[in-house]
N, C-alpha and C positions, 0 to 999 in steps of 0.2 A: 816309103810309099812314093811312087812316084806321083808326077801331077795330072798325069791320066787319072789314073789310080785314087786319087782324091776328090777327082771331080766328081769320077761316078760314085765315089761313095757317100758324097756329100748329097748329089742328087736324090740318089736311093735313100737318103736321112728324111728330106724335105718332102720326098712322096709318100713316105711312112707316116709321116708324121700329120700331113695335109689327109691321108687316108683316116685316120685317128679321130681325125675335126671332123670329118664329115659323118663319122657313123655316131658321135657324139649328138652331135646333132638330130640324126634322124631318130638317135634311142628318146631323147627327151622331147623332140616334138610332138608326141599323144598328147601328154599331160596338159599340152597348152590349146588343145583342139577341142572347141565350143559347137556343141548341141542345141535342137532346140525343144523342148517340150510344150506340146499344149493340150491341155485340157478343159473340157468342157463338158454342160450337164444339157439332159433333154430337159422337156418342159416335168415338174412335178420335183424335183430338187433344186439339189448346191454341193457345188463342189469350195473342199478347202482349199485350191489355188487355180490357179488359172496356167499355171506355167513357166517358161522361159525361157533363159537359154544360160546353158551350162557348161561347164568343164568335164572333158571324158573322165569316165570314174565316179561324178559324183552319185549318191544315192539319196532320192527325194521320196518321200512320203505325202500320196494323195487320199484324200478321205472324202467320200459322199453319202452327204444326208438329204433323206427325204423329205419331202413337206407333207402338213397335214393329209390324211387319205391317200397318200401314195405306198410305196415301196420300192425298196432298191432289188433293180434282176439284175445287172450285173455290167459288163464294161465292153466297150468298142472298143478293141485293140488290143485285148487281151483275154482268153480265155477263163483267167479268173471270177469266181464268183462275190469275194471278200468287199464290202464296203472300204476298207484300208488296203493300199497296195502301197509296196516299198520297191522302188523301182533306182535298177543302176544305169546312169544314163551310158551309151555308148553307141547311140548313133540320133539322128532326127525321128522324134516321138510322139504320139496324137491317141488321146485316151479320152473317150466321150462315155461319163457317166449313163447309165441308160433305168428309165424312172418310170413306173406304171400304177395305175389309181388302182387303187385295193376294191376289189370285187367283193362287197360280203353278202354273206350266206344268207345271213337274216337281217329282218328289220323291222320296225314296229311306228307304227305314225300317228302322233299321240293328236287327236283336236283340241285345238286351245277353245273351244267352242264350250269342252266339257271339264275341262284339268285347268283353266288357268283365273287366276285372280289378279285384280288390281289392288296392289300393297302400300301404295305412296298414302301419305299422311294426307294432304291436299286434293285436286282435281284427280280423279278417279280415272283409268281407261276404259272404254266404251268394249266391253266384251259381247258380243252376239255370237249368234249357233255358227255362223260361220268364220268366228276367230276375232281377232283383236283390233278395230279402226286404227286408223291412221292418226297418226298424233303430233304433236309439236312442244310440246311441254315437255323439256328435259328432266323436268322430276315425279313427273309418271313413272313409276316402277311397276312389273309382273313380275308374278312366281309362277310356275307352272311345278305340279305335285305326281310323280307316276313312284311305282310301290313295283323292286325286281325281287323276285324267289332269289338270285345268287347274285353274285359279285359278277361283274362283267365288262368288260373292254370294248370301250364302245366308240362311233362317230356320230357326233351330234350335230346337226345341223337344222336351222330353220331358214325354208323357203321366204321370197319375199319379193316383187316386183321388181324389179330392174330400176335404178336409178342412176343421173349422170352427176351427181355431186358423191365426195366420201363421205361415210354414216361411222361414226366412232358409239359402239357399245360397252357398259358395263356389266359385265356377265360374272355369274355367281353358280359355281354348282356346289352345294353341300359347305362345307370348308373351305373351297377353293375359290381366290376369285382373280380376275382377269382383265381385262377391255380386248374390244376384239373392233378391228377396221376392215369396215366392207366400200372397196374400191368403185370406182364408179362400174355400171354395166354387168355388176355381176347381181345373180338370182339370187342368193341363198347365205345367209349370216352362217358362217362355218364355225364353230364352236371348237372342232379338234375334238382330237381321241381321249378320251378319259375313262375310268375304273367307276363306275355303279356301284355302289355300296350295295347290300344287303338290306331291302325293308325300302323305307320309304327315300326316294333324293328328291331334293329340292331346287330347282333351275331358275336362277333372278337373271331378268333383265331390264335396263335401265337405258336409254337412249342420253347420249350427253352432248354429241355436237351431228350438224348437220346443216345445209343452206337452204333445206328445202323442207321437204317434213320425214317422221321416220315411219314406216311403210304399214301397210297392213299386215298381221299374220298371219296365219292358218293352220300352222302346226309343228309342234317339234316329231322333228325325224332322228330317228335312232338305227344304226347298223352296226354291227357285229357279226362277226364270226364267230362266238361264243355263244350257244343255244340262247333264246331270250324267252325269261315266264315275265312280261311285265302287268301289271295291274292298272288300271287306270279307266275312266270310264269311255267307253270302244263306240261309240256311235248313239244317235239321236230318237231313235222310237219311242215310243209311250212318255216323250218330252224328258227322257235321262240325261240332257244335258243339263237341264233347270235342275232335277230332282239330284244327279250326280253331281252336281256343283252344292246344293243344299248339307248334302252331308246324308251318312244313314241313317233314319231313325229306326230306334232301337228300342225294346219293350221288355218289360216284365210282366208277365201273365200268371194270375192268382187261378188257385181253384179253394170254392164254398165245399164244405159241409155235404155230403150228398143227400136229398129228401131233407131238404130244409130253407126253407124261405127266407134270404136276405132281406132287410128291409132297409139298415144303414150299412156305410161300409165309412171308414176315421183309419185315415194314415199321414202322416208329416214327412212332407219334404224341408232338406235343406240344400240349399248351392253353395258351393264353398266358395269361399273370395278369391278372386280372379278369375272366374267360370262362367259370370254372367255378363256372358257376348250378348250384342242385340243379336237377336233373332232365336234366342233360346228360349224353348215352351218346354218345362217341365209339369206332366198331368201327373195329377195323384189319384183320383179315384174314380178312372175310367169304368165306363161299362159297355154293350153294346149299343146303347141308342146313343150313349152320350161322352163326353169328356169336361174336364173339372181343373184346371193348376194354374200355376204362375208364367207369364212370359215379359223379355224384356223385347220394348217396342220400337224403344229408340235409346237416347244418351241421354233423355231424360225425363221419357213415360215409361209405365211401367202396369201391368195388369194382373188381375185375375179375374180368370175368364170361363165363361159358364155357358157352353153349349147345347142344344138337346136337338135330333136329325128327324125329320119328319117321316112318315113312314110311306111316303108319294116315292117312288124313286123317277129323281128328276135333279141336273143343275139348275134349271132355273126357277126359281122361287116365284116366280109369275105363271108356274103353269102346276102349282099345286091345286087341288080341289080344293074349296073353303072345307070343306069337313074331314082334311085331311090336313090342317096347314096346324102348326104348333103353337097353343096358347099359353101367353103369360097370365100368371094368376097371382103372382106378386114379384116384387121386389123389392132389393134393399135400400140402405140410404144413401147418395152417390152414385148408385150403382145404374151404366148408362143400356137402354134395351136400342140397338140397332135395328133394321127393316131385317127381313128375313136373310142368312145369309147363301151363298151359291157357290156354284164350282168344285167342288167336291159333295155332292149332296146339297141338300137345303133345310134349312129348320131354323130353330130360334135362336138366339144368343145375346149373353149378357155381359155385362165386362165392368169390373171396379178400376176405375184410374187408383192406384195404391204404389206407395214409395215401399216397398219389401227390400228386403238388404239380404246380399249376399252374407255368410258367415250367422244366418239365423235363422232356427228351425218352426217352420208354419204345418198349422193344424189346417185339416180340409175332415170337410162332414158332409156324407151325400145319401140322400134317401130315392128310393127305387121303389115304389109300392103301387099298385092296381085300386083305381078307386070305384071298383065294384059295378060298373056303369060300361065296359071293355074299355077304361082307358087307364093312361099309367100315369103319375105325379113324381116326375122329376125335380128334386130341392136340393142346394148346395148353401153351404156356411164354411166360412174361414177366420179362423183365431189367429191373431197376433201376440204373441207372449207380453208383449208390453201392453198391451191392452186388456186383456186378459177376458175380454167377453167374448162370444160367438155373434159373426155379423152373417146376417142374411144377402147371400147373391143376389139368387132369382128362384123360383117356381112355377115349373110350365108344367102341362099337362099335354101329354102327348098320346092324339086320338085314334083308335081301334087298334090298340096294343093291351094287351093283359099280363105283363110281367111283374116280379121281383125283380131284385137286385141279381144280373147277370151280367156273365162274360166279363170279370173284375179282373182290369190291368192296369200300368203305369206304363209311362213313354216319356221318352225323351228327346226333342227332335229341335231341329233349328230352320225354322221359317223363311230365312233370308238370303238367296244364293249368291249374294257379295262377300258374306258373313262366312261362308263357309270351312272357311280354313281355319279357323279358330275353339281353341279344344274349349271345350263345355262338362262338365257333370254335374249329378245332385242325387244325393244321399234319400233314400227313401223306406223309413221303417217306421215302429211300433203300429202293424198295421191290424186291425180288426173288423169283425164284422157283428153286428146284430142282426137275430133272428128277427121274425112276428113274432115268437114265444119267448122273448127278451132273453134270448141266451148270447153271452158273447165267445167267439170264436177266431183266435190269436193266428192270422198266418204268418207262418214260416218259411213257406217253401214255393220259390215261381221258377218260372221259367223264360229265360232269355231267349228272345228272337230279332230280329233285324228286318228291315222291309228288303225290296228287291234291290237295292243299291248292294246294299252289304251282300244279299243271298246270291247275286250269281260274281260276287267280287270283283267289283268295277271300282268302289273303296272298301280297305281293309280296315279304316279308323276308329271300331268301334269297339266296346267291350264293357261288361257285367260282372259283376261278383258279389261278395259282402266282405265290409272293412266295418271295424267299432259294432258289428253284432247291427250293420244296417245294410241293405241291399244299394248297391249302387249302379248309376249308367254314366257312361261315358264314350263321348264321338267325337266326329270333326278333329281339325288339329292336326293330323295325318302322323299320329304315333304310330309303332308297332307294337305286334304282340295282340291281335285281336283275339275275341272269344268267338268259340263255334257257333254256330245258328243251333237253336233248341238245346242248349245247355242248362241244366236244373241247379238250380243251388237253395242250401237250408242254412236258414240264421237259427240261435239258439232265442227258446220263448223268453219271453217280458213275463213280470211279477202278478201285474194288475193290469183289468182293460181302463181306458180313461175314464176321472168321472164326469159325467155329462148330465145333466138337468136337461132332459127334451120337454118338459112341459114350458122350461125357461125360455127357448129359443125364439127367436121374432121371429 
């Protein structure tokens, strides 16, 4: 070869070779060429990253979740619908989660005016018709009480003044509990989405920090998209937030003998232990002028209490006729006679301060007779087994009436609308009746009914039957599983009626 020859061949080596390096080069520089990704969420989520910048080829995985009441519709940048997208980077990228408040269908807005109690051991919360005062005691606690037909997926929320400090809550629904921070400037204590159980939920809330005070309420709000049957007491007429907060009262109704003249009517209640809340009035041997049982008054009076309703109809006991106003004709020993009483009618009443105990069965004995003159003689006596005599109430005489022993029921109700929440029963059997022509007459068979709380289903907590061969009532408490209105039920008869010595009686 000569040295021409050489040169060029050496040349044509070096450009070959220099051509070699450079497509080298251009094949591997992708791999090292940096992208940038960013991602972002509108208002109402979160996105899992934010972004950044990358190597071509890589593949990143972005996820957005939404906050309480929102929902994810879908992505700025991409056609996709998927809350997850797996994305291969290969160029400059911008993906904006996109986030909208859930629209729902239904909603239900419960008055704490009517549904809510104060449950703290201590300083009580000041509940009125229109909802909960304003408080500063962090150990105030509510419950608020609503009753769904189905299971249901729901947002809860309660309204509340706008404040410029943070308010930190303790929140409780059913089994679940929580705390929940409502930031300054905002309305409304957001509770989040949750499952309604079936029958009755129960919602606690307890206030725990705050620089200021924690607000007034007015109502739990409920929304779903899932059809809602809730139960709860719906507004304020004929004063159904006092009476819906009391509880239902609930009754057994007797029917006499037909074409026959009651003159006594002897039946014993018992209240099982644990069931005597204040503000439980179990009556035993109701009639239409009067009523006759035990109630507890507080945490440490306790009564039996002997009514008879004048036959003026008037609340106020100062605008009865003297010849129409109800006279005491005796009484027993202890036993204290009040001015006439009002507000639901007016007439006489008597009442024993007496220690009765849950877990023990009392005698009640009550005469209904016409004393020939167009008036009627109401008398009441109650036996303590450990005493074993019959104590005299009261007897009044109740003027231009001419009855027997009528319209024979028992009741069960609770007096006190603080009290409310709190389940109550009491067992009521071996009941009978004496004629005028001293015959006795063993009932068996009443009939359960509810007043208007229960009848149009504002609460469901009540319920009737016979357990140990004795008719029972039970409310309040806000169990499930009520009885129907005018449901009849038969216990099986007793051996012998009691024996009683009425010539003995004081």
């Amino acid at each position: 070869m000569t040295f021409l020859s050489q040169k060029i061949f050496l040349l044509s080596l070096i450009l070959i070779l220099g051509c070699s390096a450079e497509n080298k080069i251009s094949e591997e520089e992708p791999s090292s060429v940096l992208y940038t990704l960013v991602v972002s969420a509108s208002e109402g989520g979160s996105i899992s990253t934010s972004g950044g910048t990358y190597k071509k080829g890589t593949e990143v995985t972005i996820s957005a979740t939404p906050n309480e009441g929102y929902h994810f519709i879908g992505w700025e940048g991409t056609m996709s619908t998927d809350q997850t997208l797996t994305i291969t980077i290969d160029s400059n990228q911008t993906y904006l989660a996109l986030f909208e408040v859930i629209e729902y269908q239904n909603s239900e807005f419960i008055p704490l005016g009517g549904n809510a109690y104060s449950i703290s051991n201590g300083e009580k919360l000041m509940i009125f018709e229109g909802g909960i005062e304003s408080w500063t005691n962090a150990e105030k606690k509510l419950a608020i009480y609503f009753s769904s037909a189905e299971e249901s997926n729901c947002n809860l929320t309660i309204p509340i003044e706008t404040n410029q400090n943070t308010i930190t809550y303790s929140v409780s629904l059913n089994d679940d509990f929580f705390e929940i921070e409502v930031i300054p400037n905002k309305s409304e204590i957001n509770l989040g989405i949750h499952t309604l159980r079936k029958g009755y939920n129960t919602l606690t809330l307890k206030g725990i920090e705050t620089t200021d005070i924690f607000p007034k309420l007015t109502n739990l709000n409920i929304y779903s998209n899932d059809l809602l049957s809730i139960n709860y007491v719906k507004e304020n007429s004929s004063n159904r937030f006092h009476f819906g907060r009391r509880g239902p009262s609930i009754s057994l109704g007797y029917e006499f003998p037909e074409n026959t003249n009651i003159k006594w009517m002897y039946s014993e209640i018992e209240v099982p232990e644990g069931y005597d809340h204040i503000g439980l009035f179990a009556m035993a041997n109701g009639s239409r002028q009067s009523y006759f049982g035990i109630q507890v008054r507080s945490l440490v009076e306790r009564w039996i209490l002997f009514s008879v309703w004048s036959p003026y109809n008037t609340n106020n006991p100062g605008d009865v006729p003297a010849d129409q106003q109800i006279q005491l004709i005796k009484s027993g020993e202890g036993v204290t006679i009040p001015p006439p009483f009002g507000g639901e009618g007016t007439g006489g009443q008597s009442y024993l301060i007496y220690p009765w105990k849950a877990g023990v069965k009392y005698s009640f004995l009550k005469s209904v007779k016409p004393d020939s003159n167009g008036n009627t003689i109401y008398t009441a006596y109650f036996k303590d087994p450990e005493e074993g005599d019959w104590r005299l109430i009261a007897s009044f005489l109740r003027p231009k009436t001419d009855t027997w022993f009528a319209g024979p029921y028992s009741f069960l109700e609770n007096f006190n609308p603080e009290e409310g929440y709190k389940l109550r029963k009491a067992y009521y059997g071996n009941i009978w009746a004496l004629s005028s022509d001293e015959d006795w007459f063993q009932i068996n068979n009443t009939r359960f009914t509810t007043d208007d709380i229960g009848s149009i289903q504002y609460r469901l907590d009540y319920k009737g039957g016979v357990e140990s061969n004795k008719f029972y009532l039970m409310h309040c408490g806000f169990f499930d599983l009520y009885t129907e209105n005018y449901t009849d039920f038969t216990k099986t008869g007793e051996s012998t009626p009691p024996l009683i010595d009425f010539d003995l009686l004081p």
